[in-house]
LUMRO-958079 format. One record per residue (C-alpha): residue number from 0; x, y, z. Coordinates in pm, 1 decimal. Example, Ala and Ser with C-alpha at 12.3 -4.5 7.8 and 13.67 -1.06 7.14 Angstrom:
<sites>
   seq         px         py         pz
     0     1230.0     -450.0      780.0
     1     1367.0     -106.0      714.0
</sites>
This chain:
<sites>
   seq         px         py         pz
     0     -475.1     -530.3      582.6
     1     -120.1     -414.2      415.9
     2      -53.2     -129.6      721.7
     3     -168.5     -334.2     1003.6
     4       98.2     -632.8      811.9
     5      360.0     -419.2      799.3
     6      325.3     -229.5     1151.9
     7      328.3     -572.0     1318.4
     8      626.7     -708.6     1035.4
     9      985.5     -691.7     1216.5
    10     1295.8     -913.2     1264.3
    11     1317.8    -1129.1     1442.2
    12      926.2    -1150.6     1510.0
    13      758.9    -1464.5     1654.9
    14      658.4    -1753.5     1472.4
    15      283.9    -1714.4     1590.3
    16      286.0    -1361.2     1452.5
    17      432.3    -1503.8     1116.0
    18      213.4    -1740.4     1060.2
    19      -78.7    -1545.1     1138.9
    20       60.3    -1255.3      902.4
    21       70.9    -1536.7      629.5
    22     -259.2    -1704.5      667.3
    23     -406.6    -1364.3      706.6
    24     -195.1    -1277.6      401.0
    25     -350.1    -1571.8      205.5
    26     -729.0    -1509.5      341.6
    27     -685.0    -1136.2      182.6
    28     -536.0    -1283.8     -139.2
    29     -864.7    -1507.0     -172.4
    30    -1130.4    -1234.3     -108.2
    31     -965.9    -1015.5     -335.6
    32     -959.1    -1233.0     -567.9
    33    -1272.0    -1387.2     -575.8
    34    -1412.9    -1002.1     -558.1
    35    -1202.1     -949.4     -862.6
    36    -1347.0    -1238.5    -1042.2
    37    -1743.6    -1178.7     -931.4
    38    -1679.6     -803.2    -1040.5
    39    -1529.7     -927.9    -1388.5
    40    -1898.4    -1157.9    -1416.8
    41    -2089.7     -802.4    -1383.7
    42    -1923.3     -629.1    -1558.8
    43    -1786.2     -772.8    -1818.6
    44    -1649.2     -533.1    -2088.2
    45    -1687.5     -226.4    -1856.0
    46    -1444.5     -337.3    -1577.9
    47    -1140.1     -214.3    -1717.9
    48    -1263.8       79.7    -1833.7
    49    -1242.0      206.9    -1443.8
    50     -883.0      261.2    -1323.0
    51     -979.6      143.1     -991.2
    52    -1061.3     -235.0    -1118.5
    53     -754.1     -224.4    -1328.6
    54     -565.5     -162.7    -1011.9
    55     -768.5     -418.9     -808.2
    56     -722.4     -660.5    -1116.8
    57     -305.8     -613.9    -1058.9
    58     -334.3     -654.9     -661.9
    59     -562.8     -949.8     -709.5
    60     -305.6    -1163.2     -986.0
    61      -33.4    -1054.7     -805.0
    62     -173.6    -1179.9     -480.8
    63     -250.9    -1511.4     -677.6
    64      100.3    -1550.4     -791.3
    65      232.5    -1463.6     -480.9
    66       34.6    -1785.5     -273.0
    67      161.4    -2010.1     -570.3
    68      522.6    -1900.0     -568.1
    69      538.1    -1796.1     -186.8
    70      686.5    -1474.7     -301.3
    71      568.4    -1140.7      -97.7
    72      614.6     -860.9     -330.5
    73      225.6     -728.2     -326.6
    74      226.0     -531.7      -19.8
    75      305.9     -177.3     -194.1
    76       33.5     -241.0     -427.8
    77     -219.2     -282.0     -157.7
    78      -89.8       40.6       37.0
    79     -141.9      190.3     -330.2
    80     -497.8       64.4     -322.8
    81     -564.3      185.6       35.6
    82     -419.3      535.9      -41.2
    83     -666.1      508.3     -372.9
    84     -928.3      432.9     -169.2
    85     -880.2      641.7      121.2
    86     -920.1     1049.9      -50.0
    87     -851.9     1156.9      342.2
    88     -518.2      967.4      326.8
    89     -432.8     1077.1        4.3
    90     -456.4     1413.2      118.9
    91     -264.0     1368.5      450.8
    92       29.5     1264.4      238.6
    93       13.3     1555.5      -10.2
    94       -1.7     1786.8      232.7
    95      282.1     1625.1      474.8
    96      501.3     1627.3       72.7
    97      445.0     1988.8      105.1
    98      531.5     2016.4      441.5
    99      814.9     1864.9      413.0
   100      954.6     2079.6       84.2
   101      874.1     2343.8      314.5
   102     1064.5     2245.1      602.2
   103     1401.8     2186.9      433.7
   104     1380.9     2536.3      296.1
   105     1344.1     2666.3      654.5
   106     1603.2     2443.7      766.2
   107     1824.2     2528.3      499.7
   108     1778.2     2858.6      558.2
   109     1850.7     2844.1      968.6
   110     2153.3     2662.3      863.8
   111     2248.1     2955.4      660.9
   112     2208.3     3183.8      931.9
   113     2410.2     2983.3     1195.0
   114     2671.0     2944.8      960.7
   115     2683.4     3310.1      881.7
   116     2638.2     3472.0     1220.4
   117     2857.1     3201.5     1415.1
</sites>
């Protein structure tokens, strides 16, 4: 729910869309945490020992904190948790970092060349 939230976030946006990106906001908070807390039941012991529940454990107190403080500071942790979750997305990005180290040698280089043969 974080990318659709931030695609649609913008200033000034309409009330309507604010208040449906908070409710929305607050809906998420709630599953996550109450997924966070029946996970904890299961598991017990064992649900820390996965990174993955550790970082689900941090979006879902965070989240918490947030609705009791009206703060919004948990959005980059849920992009974390959808790039964790998503290994197609997590790739796309590694290879675009690459792409991009690669492109400013190229450019740097056709800079060189206009500036040299000019």
């Amino acid at each position: 729910m974080a990318a659709p939230e931030l695609a649609q976030s913008y200033f000034p946006s309409p009330q309507a869309l604010t208040e449906l990106i908070t409710v929305s906001h607050v809906v998420f908070s709630v599953v996550f945490f109450a997924e966070m807390v029946l996970k904890l039941v299961a598991y017990s012991t064992d649900y820390f020992r996965n990174r993955t529940n550790i970082l689900e454990f941090l979006i879902a107190i965070v989240g918490v904190c947030e609705i009791a403080t009206f703060t919004d500071f948990s959005t980059i942790l849920r992009l974390i948790r959808l790039i964790v979750f998503v290994p197609y997305l997590k790739s796309q990005l590694l290879m675009l970092e690459k792409t991009i180290e690669e492109t400013l040698t190229l450019c740097g280089l056709i800079l060189l060349f206009v500036f040299t043969f000019r």
